[in-house]
Structure formats: structure tokens, C-alpha cells
Steps between C-alpha positions, in 0.01 A plus 500: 500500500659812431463801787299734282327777675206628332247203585248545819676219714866618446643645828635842357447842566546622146284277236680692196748372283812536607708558150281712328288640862153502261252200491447238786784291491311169416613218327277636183669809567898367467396255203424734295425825555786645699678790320842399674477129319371647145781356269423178683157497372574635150731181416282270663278676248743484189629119561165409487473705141783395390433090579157568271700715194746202509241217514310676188857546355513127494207474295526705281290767596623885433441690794500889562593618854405789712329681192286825538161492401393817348252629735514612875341361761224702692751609753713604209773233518632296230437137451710260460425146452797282598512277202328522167456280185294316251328212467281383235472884384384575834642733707594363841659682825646363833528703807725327779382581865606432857282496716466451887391108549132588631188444277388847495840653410584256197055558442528868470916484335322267175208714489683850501706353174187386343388884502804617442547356163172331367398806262887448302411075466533190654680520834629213695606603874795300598443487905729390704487519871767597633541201747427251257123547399460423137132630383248223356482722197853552411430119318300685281855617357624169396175367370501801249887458399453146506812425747589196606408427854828375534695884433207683636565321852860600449 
């Protein structure tokens, strides 16, 4: 168990986080959304990306990664799917996520992508918890692609 401070029972004064002193310092909290552990949590985010570009590499599949889409967001940011290509003259688009291992988190994490990107085409959230969940739908991927089970696992 680590000592983290931030949950009701923990015996500290102080339930903040004690690198970056903003957020409850819960196990949620140091996973992934702590500013002191944020090129942590951007590789975990790009070795996941780039096991996928490789995989589709391997069969054959031209991929485009980390490619603006014309239009802004509602909040006026730029999207960026994660990886982009075609298949059967469709246009398809994979957005890797990490998200905290608890049902509503990886819920709301697949969901926000889905809005995110569903106006530009077809849009395949990649989530990934960050301790190890692996979201029912992310099979939906290798059906699609047709991977074998066998490299998919991998």
C-alpha cells in the first residue's frame, strides 16, 4: 500500500499532493494526473502508440500520426487523432487513452473520444487503464483490422 494522503482514512494533516501541492493526493491522483509525473504519463501514452503504428506496420497498413484535423474544437483547441489511415476507402482514426482503472473513468475517457472525433469519421478509442484495464471495446480494433489474436494479445 503506498502512504498516499489525500484519501478520508489516511492519517495526515495535509490531504494535498505533495509534488505538485494541487489535487488530493490519491492513488488516481499520482497515476495519472499529477503535473510533477507528466512525461511519465506521456510515454506510457506514446509506447502504447507506437506498439499499434508498429503492429499496423506489420500488415501493411499506412498509418498517419498525430495529424490535425481542420476544424477546432468548441473550446477552440485543435484535434488530433493519434493515428490515422485507410481501410477499404474508409477513413479510420485511433485515439490511445490512459485512463484511471475505475469503470466510470475509462466510461467517461471512451466516451469523451467518441465526441471528440465522430463528426471527422470512424473513431476507435484505444483505452487503456493505466493499471492494466484493457476496455471490452478496444476488440472492436482488431476485429476491424482483422489482427490476429495472436499479435493483438502481444
Amino acid at each position: 500500500m503506498l502512504p498516499l494522503r489525500g484519501y478520508p482514512w489516511a492519517n495526515f494533516d495535509l490531504k494535498t499532493c505533495r509534488h505538485c501541492c494541487s489535487g488530493y493526493e490519491t492513488a488516481s491522483h499520482v497515476i495519472n494526473d499529477c503535473r510533477y509525473n507528466l512525461q511519465q504519463y506521456t510515454d506510457r501514452h506514446n509506447t502504447i502508440q507506437d506498439e499499434l503504428v508498429s503492429l499496423l506496420e506489420k500488415l501493411g497498413i499506412a498509418t498517419t500520426i498525430i495529424k490535425r484535423l481542420p476544424e477546432l474544437s468548441s473550446h477552440g483547441r485543435q484535434r488530433r487523432p493519434d493515428i490515422e489511415f485507410s481501410l477499404a476507402s474508409s477513413r479510420l482514426m485511433i485515439d490511445v487513452t490512459v485512463a484511471f482503472d475505475r469503470w466510470d473513468d475509462v466510461s467517461s475517457a471512451y466516451q469523451r473520444k467518441i465526441d471528440r472525433y465522430k463528426t471527422f469519421g470512424t473513431i476507435k478509442p484505444l483505452l487503456v487503464g493505466s493499471l492494466g484495464f484493457w476496455h471490452p471495446k478496444n476488440d472492436e480494433i482488431r476485429s476491424i483490422i482483422a489482427i490476429n489474436h495472436r499479435l493483438w494479445v502481444k
